[in-house]
TISE-963591 format. One line per field, with one value per residue (C-alpha): residue number from 1; residue in one letter; x, y, z. Coordinates in nm, 3 decimals. Each point is the difference from the previous one (the first is absolute). Layout:
kolgu <- NUM; ... $
zavo <- a; ... $
c1 <- X; ... $
c2 <- Y; ... $
c3 <- Z; ... $
# end
This chain:
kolgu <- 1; 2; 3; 4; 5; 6; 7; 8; 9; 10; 11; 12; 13; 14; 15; 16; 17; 18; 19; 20; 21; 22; 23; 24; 25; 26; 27; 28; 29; 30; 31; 32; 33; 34; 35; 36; 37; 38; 39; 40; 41; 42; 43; 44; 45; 46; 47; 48; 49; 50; 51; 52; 53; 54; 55; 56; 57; 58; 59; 60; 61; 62; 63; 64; 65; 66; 67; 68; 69; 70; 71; 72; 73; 74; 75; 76; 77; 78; 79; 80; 81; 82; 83; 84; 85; 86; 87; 88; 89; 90; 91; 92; 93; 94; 95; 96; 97; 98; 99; 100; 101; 102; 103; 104; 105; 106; 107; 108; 109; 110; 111; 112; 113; 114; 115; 116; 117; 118; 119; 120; 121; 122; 123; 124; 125; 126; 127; 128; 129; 130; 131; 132; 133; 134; 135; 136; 137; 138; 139; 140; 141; 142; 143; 144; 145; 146; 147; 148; 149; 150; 151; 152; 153; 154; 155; 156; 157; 158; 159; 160; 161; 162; 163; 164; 165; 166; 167; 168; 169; 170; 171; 172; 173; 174; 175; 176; 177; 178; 179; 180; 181; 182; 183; 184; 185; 186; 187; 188; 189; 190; 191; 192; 193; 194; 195; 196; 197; 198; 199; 200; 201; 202; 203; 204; 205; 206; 207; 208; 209; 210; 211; 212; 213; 214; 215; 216; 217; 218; 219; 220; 221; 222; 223; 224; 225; 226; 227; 228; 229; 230; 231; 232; 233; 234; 235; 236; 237; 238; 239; 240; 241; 242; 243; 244; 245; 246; 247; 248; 249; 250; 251; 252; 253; 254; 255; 256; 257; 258; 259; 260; 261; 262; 263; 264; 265; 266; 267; 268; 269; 270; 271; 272; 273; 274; 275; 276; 277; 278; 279; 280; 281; 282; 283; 284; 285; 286; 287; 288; 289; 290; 291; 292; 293; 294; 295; 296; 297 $
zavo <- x; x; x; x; x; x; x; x; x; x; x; x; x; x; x; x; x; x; x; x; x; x; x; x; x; x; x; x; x; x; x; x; x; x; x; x; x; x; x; x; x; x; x; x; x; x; x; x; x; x; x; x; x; x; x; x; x; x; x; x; x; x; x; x; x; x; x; x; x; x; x; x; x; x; x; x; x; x; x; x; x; x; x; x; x; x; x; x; x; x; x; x; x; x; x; x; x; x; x; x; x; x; x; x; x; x; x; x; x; x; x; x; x; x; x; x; x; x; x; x; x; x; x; x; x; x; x; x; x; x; x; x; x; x; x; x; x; x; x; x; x; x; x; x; x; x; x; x; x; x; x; x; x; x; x; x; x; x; x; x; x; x; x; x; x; x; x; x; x; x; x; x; x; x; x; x; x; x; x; x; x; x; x; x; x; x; x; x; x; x; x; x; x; x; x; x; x; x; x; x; x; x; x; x; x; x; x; x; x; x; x; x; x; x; x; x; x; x; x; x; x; x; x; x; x; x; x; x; x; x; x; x; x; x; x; x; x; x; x; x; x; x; x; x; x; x; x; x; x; x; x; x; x; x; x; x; x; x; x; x; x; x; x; x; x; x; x; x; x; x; x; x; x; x; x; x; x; x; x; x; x; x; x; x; x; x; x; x; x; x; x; x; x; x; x; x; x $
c1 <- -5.887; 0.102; -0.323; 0.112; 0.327; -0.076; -0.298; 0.281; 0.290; -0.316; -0.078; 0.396; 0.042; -0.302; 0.152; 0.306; -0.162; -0.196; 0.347; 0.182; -0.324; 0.033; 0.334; -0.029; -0.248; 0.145; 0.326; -0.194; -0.195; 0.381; 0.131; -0.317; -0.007; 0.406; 0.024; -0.139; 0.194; 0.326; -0.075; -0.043; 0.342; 0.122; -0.142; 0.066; 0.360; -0.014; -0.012; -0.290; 0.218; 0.126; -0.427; -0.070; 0.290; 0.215; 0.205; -0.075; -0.340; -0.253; 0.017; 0.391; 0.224; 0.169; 0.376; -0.052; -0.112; -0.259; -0.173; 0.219; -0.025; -0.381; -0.064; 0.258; -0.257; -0.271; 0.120; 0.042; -0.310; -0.298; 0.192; 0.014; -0.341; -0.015; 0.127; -0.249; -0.230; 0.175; -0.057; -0.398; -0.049; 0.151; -0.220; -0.333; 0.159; 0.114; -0.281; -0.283; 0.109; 0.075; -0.388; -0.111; 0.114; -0.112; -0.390; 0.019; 0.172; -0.315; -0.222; 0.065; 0.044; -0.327; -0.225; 0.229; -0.029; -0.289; -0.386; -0.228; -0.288; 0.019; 0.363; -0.081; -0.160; 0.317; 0.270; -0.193; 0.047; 0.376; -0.007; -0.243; 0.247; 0.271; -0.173; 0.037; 0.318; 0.192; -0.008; -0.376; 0.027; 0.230; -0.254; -0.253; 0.281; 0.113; -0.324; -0.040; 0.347; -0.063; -0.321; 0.197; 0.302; 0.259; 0.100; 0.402; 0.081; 0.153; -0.348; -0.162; 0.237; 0.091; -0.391; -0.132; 0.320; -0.163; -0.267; 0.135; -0.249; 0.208; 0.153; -0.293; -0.095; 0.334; 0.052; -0.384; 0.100; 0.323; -0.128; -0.293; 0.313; 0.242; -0.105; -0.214; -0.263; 0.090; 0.318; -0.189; -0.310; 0.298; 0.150; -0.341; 0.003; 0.296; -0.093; 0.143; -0.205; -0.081; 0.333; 0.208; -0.145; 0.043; 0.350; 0.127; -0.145; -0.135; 0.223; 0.342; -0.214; -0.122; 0.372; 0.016; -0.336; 0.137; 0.289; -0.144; -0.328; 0.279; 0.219; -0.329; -0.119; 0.375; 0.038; -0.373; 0.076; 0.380; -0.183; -0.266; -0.058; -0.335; -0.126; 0.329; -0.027; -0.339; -0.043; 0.402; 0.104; 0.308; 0.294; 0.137; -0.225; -0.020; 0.124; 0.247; -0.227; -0.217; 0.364; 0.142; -0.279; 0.012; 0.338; -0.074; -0.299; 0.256; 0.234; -0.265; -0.089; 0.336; 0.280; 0.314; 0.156; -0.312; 0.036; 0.051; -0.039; 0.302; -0.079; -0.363; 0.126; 0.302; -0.266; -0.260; 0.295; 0.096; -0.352; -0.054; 0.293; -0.231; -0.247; 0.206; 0.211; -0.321; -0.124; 0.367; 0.022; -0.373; -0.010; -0.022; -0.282; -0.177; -0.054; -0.117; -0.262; -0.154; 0.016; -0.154; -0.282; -0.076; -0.183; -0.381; -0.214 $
c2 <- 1.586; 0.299; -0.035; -0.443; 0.098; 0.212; -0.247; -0.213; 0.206; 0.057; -0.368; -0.041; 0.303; -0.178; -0.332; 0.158; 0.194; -0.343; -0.214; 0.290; -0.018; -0.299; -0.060; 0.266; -0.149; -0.331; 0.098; 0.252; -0.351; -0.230; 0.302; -0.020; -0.366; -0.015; 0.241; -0.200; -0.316; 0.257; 0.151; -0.368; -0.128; 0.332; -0.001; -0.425; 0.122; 0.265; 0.034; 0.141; 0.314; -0.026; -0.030; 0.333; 0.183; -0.106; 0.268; -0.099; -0.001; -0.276; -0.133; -0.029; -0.213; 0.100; -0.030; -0.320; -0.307; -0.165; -0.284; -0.290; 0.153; 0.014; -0.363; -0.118; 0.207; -0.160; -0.340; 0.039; 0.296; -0.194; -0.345; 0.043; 0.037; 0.146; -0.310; -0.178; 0.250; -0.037; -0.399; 0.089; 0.194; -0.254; -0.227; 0.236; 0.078; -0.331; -0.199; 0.219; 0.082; -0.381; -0.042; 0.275; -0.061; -0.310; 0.084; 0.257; -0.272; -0.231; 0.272; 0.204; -0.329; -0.077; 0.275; 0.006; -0.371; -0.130; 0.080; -0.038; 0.144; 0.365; 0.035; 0.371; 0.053; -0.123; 0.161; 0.375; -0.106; -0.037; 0.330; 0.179; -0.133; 0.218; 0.287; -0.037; 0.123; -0.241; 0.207; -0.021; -0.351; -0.004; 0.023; -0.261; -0.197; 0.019; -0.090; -0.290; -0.124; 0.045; -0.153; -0.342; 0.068; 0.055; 0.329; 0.088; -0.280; -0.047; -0.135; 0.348; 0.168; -0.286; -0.095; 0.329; 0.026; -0.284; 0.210; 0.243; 0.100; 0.195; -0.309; -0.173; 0.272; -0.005; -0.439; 0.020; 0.280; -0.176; -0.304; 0.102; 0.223; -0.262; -0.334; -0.135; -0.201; -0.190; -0.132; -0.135; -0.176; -0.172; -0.136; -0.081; -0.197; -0.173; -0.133; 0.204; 0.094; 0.307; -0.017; -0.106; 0.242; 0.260; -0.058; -0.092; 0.208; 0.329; 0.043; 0.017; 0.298; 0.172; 0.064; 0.363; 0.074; -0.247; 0.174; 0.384; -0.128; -0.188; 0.372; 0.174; -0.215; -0.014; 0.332; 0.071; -0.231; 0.165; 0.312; -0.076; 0.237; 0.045; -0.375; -0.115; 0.319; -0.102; -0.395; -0.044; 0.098; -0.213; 0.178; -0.306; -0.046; 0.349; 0.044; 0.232; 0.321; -0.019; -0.045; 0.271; 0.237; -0.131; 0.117; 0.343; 0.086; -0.092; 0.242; 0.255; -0.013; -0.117; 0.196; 0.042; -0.271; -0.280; 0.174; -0.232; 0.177; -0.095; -0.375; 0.101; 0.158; -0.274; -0.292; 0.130; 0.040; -0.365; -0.103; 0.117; -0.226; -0.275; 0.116; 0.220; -0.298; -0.246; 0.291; 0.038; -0.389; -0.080; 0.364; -0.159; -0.269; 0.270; 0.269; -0.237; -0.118; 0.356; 0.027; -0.250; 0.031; 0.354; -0.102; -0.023; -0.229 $
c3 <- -3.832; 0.223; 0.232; 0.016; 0.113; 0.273; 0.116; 0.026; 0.162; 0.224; 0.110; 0.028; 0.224; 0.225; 0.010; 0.087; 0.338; 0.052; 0.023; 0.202; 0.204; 0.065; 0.095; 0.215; 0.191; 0.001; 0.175; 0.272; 0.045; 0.007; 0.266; 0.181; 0.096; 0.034; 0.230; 0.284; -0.080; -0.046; 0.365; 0.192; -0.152; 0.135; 0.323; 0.068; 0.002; 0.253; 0.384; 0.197; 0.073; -0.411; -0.054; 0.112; 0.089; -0.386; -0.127; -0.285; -0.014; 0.007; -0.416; 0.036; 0.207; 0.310; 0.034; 0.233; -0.180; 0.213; -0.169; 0.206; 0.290; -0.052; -0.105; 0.278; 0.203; -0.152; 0.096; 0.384; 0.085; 0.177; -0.047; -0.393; -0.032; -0.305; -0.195; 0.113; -0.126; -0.336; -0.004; 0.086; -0.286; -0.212; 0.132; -0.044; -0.336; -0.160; 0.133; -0.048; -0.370; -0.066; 0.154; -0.186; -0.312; -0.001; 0.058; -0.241; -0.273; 0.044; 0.056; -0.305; -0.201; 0.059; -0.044; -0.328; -0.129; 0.163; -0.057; 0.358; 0.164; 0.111; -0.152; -0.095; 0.376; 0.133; -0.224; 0.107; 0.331; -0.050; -0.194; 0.271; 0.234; -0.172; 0.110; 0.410; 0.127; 0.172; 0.313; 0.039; 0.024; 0.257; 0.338; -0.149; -0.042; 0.339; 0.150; -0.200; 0.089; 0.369; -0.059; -0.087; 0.255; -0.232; 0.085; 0.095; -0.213; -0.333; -0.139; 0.058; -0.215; -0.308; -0.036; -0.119; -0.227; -0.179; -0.187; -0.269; -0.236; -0.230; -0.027; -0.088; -0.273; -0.180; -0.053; -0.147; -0.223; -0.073; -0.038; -0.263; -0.187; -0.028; 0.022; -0.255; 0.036; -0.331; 0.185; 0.355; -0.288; -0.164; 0.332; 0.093; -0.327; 0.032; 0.336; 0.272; 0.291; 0.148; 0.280; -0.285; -0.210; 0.209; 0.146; -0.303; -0.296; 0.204; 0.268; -0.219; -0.204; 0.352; 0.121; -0.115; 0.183; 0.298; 0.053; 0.018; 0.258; 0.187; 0.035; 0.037; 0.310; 0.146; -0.027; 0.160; 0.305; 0.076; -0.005; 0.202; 0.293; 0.156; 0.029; 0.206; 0.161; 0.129; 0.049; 0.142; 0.345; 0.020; -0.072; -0.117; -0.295; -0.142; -0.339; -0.093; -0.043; 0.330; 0.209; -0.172; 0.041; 0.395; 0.035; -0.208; 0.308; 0.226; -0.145; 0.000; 0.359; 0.182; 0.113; -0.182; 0.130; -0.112; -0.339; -0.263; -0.355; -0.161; 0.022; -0.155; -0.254; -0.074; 0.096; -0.265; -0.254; 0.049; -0.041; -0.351; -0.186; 0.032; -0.232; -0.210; -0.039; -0.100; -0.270; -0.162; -0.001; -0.123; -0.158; -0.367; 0.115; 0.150; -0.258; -0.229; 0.191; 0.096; -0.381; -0.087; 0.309; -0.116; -0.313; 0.091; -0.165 $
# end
């Protein structure tokens, strides 16, 4: 009895250290990714003296509240440039993650529904495709785009949005996890074809898995740096990141006077609601997707 007990005051003492472990870690990890977000809601409300000269250091607010004066700024520097920035990454966002989404829906629904020839060839191609960083792709890209004369336009930037493979990978996993084949045979049965089969007995079921590709892709093309960087040379159709970054070099190598940090800093802070705003509002949607996509079969 004596040698039970302490085997189990033994596994309790290790469970113990394993939970303290682990919220340990788990709040260095909440601290580590805060901290960043905590210093640009700082720093969108300071000056470009405040920036680097604060008294009160740079992860605390100065005594002069500069956010207005910083998006009034925002609205009259280089014509108001940066709002039309803004309305280009909606664009690049909305439209490419609407185009997206919808490739990887039919995509994924039919490498999970349908039987053809070289199914399995194709699907490893998807997953194969996983594998390449986006980056790498970025200078074939460009040469094929030039090749067809669609470079510093909108095209050259939306049409490679269109192909998310992770996308792809998580609707055919969804799709085999969570919608049964018994229920698309008994449509089948009943008469329904495969468009009213699909819009109106799959799709309803996909919306979890919908929702978080849709977010995924969104998120993806608000983000995306290096392609506009490359294929776009008119200021006017940058997205948010590559003008941003264009007035951060400028900043860099300008004198004081072209110096423009605090509407970096305030621009970039403004350009994050957006997509905090779609994960708080879709947040529910979302999560259940991912868990649902993470089961393999």
């Amino acid at each position: 009895m004596a040698k039970n007990a302490r085997k189990a005051a033994k596994a309790n003492h290790i469970r113990g250290n394993s939970r303290v472990f682990t919220i340990v870690v788990f709040c260095l990890a909440i601290v580590y990714f805060l901290i960043p977000v905590w210093w640009l809601i700082v720093a969108s409300t300071k000056t470009n003296n405040g920036l680097f000269f604060g008294a009160h250091g740079s992860l605390w607010f100065d005594d002069k509240f500069a956010l207005f004066d910083n998006i009034k700024q925002l609205t009259t520097y280089q014509g108001g440039i940066y709002w039309r920035w803004i309305l280009n990454s909606f664009l690049y966002a909305l439209v490419g993650g609407l185009g997206a989404t919808t490739v990887a829906v039919l995509a994924g629904y039919g490498f999970a529904k349908f039987r053809f020839r070289g199914k399995k060839m194709f699907f490893n191609l998807v997953l194969a495709a996983l594998m390449i960083p986006n980056t790498a792709l970025v200078i074939p890209t460009f040469l094929l785009m030039s090749n067809i004369d669609i470079v510093d336009t909108v095209w050259a930037v939306l049409l490679p949005s269109l192909l998310n493979p992770m996308g792809v990978y998580l609707m055919r996993i969804y799709c085999q996890e969570s919608l049964p084949d018994e229920m698309i045979e008994a449509a089948r049965v009943d008469g329904a074809g495969e468009l009213r089969t699909f819009f109106q007995v799959s799709l309803p079921i996909m919306t979890p898995a919908i929702t978080t590709v849709y977010l995924l892709s969104t998120v993806g093309a608000w983000n995306n740096f290096f392609l506009p960087q490359v294929v776009l040379t008119n200021n006017k159709l940058f997205p948010i990141t590559v003008g941003l970054t264009q007035w951060q070099v400028k900043s860099q190598a300008g004198a004081a006077s072209e110096q423009v940090w605090n509407l970096v800093t305030s621009g970039a802070f403004i350009s994050i609601i957006p997509m905090v705003l779609a994960f708080l509002f879709l947040q529910r949607y979302w999560v259940g997707g991912l868990t649902a996509g993470s089961v393999k079969s």
